[in-house]
N, C-alpha and C positions, 0 to 999 in steps of 0.2 A: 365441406364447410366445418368450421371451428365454431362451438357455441361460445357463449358468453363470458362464459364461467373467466374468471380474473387470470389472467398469466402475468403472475408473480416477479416485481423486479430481480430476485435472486430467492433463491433456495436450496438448501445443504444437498447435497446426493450421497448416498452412503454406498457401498462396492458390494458389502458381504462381511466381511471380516470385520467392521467395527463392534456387534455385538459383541462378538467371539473374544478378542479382546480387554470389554469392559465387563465381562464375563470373571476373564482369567483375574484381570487386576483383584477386582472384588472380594475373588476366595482368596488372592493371594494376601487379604486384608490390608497391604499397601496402598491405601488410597489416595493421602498425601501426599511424599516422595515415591518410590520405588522402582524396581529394574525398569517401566517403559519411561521414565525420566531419560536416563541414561539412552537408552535405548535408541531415542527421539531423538536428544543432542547428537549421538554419534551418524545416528543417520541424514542429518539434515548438513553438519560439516562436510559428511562424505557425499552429498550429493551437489554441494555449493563449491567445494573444493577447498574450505576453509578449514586452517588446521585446529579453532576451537568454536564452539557454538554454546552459549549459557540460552540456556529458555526461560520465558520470564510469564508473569499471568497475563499478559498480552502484548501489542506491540507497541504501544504508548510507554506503559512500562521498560520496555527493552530500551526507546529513548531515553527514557529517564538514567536507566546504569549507565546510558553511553557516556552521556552529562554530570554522573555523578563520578565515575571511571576516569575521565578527563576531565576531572579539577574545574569546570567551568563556575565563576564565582561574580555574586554582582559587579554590573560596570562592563563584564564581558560582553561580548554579541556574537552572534549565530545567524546565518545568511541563510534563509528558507523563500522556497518561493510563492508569490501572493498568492497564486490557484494552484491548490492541493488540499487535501486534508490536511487541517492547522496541527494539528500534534505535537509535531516539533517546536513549536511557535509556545501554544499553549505554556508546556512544560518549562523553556525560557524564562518566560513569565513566572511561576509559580516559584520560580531558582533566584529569581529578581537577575534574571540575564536578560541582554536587548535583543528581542528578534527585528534582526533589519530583514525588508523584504525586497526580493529582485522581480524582474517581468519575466515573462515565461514566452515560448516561441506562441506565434499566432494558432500554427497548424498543428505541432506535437502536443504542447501545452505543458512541454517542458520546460524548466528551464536551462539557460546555456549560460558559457562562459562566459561569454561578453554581457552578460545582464549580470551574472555576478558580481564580476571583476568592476563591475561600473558603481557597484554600492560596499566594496571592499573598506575598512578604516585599519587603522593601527591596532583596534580592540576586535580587530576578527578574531575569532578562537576556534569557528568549526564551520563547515557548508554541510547543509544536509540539500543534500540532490536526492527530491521526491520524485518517484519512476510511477508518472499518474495512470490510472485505469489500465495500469500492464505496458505501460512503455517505459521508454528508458531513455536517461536523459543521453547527452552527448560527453561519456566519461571522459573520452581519450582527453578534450579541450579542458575540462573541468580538474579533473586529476594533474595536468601541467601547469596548470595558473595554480590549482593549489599547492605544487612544489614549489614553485618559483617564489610562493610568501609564505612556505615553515606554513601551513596551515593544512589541520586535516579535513578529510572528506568523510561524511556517515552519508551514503546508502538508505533512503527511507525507501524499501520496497516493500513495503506491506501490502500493497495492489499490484507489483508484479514476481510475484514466486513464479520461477521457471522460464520467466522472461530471459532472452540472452542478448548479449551486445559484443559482438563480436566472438560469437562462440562462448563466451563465458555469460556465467551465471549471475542475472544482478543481485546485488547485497553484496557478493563476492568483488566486488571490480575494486573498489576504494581499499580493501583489506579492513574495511569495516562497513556494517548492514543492520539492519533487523528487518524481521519477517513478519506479519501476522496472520495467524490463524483464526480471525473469528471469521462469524458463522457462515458469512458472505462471500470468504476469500476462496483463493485457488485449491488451498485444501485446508480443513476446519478443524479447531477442536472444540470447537463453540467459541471461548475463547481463547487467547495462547500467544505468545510470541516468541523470536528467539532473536538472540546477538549473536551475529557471527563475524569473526575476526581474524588477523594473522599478527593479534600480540597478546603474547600468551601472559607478561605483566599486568594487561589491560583486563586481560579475560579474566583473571586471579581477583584481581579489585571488583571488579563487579559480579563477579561469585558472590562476592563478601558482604556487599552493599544489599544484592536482591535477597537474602538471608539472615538479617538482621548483625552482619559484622561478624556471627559465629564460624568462626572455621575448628572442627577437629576437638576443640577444650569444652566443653557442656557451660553454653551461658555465659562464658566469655565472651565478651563484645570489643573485637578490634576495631572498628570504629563502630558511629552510629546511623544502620543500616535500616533497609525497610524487611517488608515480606511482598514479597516481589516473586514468589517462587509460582511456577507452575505446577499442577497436580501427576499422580501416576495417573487419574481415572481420564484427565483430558490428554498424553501423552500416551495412552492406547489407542484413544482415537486418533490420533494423529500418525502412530508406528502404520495401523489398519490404512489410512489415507494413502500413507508413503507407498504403501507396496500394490496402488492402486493409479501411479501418478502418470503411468503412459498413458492411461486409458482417459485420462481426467486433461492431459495436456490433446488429446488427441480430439475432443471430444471439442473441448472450450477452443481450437483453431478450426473446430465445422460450423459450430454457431458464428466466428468471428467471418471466416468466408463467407459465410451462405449469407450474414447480411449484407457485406459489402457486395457484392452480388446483385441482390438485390436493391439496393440505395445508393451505390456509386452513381449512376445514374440522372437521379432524381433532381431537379431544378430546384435549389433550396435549400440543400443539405450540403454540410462541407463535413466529410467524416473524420475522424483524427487521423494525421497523418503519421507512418511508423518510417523513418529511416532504413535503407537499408541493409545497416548495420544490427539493425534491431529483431529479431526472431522471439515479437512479443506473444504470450499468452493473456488473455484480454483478463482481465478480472472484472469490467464492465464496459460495453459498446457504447461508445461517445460520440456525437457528432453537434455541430452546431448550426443552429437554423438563422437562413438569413432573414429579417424584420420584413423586407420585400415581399418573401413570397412566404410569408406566419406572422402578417400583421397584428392578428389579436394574442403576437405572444410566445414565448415559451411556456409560462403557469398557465397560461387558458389552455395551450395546446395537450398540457401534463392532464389537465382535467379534459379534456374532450378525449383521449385518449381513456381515461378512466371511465369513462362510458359505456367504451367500449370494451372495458373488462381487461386493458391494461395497464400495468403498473408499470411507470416510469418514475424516474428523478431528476429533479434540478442536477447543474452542475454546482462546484463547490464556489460558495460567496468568496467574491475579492478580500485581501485580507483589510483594504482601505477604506471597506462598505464596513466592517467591524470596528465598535466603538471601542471594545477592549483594545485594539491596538491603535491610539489617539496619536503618536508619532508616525504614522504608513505615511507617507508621500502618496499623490495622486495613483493608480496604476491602472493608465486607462487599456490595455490588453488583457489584462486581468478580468476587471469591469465589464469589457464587452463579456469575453467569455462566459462570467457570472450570470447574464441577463439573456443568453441565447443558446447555452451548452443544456442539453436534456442527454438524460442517461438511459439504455435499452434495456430491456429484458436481459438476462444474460445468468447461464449457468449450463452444466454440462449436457441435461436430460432435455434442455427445447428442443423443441424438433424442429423440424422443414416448415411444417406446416402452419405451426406455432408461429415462427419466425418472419414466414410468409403473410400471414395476417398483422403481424404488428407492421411491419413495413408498408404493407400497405393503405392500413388502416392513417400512419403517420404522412403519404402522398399524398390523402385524399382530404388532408386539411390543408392544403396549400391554397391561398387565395386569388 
């Protein structure tokens, strides 16, 4: 029997070496910048395959250089899709750029090329293909509609690090990505992010941007940049994460199994579905409940569920349910998804049993 006690939607796991680490940074009085800056960058391109990688104070940010990097300027627009984390959208917004939004698959809850391509204009300037809860969209389709219209692709893989799609790495696939590191994700620095790329123009410009414009001259300002920079003190943890990441991908695919496992099954549940191009690492278990058989709900169910001393989460609201974006067209796959997707437990240290219980506990609200 499992007691009561709360199993937590996510929480950090540490290997050993993160102390040790933020130990060395410390006496190295580099708190700021310093060698595991570097450190972090170089090992995050070499493990994405990308020839440059700037790390940013998180992954919001790292959109931001992408958007400031590529020239994107009012009037412009940027194709993101309705169910994901708005980030991308957000920041649009903030640049006074239009986020148009496309529909996402029913089952992946990604989105695809033909949803794109169906909300494409003359003022497209960028797609970000969000790779949701550790999958990945369908690049090969996405990457040839966006040659075909001169338009590039960013990569929002912030929920899937170490996710692959065809053998390769996502954030890598487009030749532009960003990652994040908070506290939640595949591997943590609390907060963190990175841009990873194959143009090394692009990479130079947003060097420049996340560091207030200063390259090399003290206080000279090439253009006007933010501070955007990541620390040494959060880039030890993250070097300490890296040299941890078999055990962490290895770990996060026995929670992903052992609930499908247990909940492929179950009358009610549709789990997200992963292509089999896709060799995703979960950053969070999704599935969505059919109204039939969880009449009183996905929020009632989130709270009956907390009862019982588990922590779940809603899936992410339609971008067409937010009033901040007053232009969304209807997006009723979006919508369902928003009112019936709840998120699992999920992090490396659940166990069997742990796991065992929550699934269970989620069957025996079926009405």
């Amino acid at each position: 029997m499992i007691d009561k006690a709360t199993i937590p939607w996510a929480q950090p796991d540490f290997w050993g070496l993160e102390e040790k680490y933020l130990v060395e940074a410390l006496h190295s009085t580099w708190i700021s910048g310093g060698a595991f800056v570097g450190r972090f960058e170089r090992e995050v391109a070499t493990f994405s395959g990308s020839p440059f990688a700037i790390s940013a104070s998180n992954g919001t940010t790292g959109i931001h250089l992408v958007y400031l990097g590529r020239g994107l300027r009012p009037g412009d627009e940027v194709i993101v899709p309705g169910f994901c984390y708005l980030a991308a959208a957000n920041i649009a917004l903030q640049m006074g750029v239009k986020p148009v939004f496309a529909e996402v698959d029913p089952d992946t809850y990604c989105v695809t090329a033909r949803a794109i391509e169906a909300v494409m204009t003359l003022r497209t300037k960028l797609i970000v293909a969000v790779h949701t809860y550790g999958n990945v969209c369908e690049m090969d389709a996405i990457m040839s509609l966006a040659r075909s219209r001169g338009v590039r692709v960013l990569e929002d893989a912030a929920e899937s690090f170490a996710s692959k799609y065809k053998g390769r790495q996502s954030g890598a696939i487009a030749g532009l990505g960003i990652y994040s590191f908070q506290a939640t994700k595949t591997i943590t620095t609390g907060e963190g992010g990175m841009v990873v790329t194959d143009d090394e123009a692009l990479a130079r410009t947003m060097a420049l941007f996340r560091s207030h414009g200063v390259q090399g001259r003290r206080y000279w300002h090439e253009l006007p940049g933010h501070n955007f920079r990541l620390t040494n003190l959060q880039a030890a943890l993250g070097c300490a994460q890296l040299e941890r990441l078999d055990t962490i991908i290895k770990e996060r695919k026995r929670v992903h199994s052992t609930y499908t496992a247990a909940l492929k099954d179950v009358a009610g549940l549709r789990l997200q579905t992963f292509r089999p191009e896709v060799d995703p690492v979960l950053w969070a278990l999704a599935l969505e409940l059919d109204p039939a058989a969880y009449p009183q709900g996905r929020d009632k169910v989130i709270e009956q569920l907390a009862a019982e001393g588990i922590e779940t989460r809603n899936g992410f609201y339609a971008a067409s349910q937010l009033p901040i974006y007053p232009d969304c067209m209807p997006l009723p796959i979006c919508e369902r998804l928003a009112k019936n997707v709840i998120s699992l437990p999920t992090f490396p240290s659940l166990d069997g049993r742990q796991i065992e219980y929550v699934s269970s506990k989620l069957a025996a609200l079926r009405k």
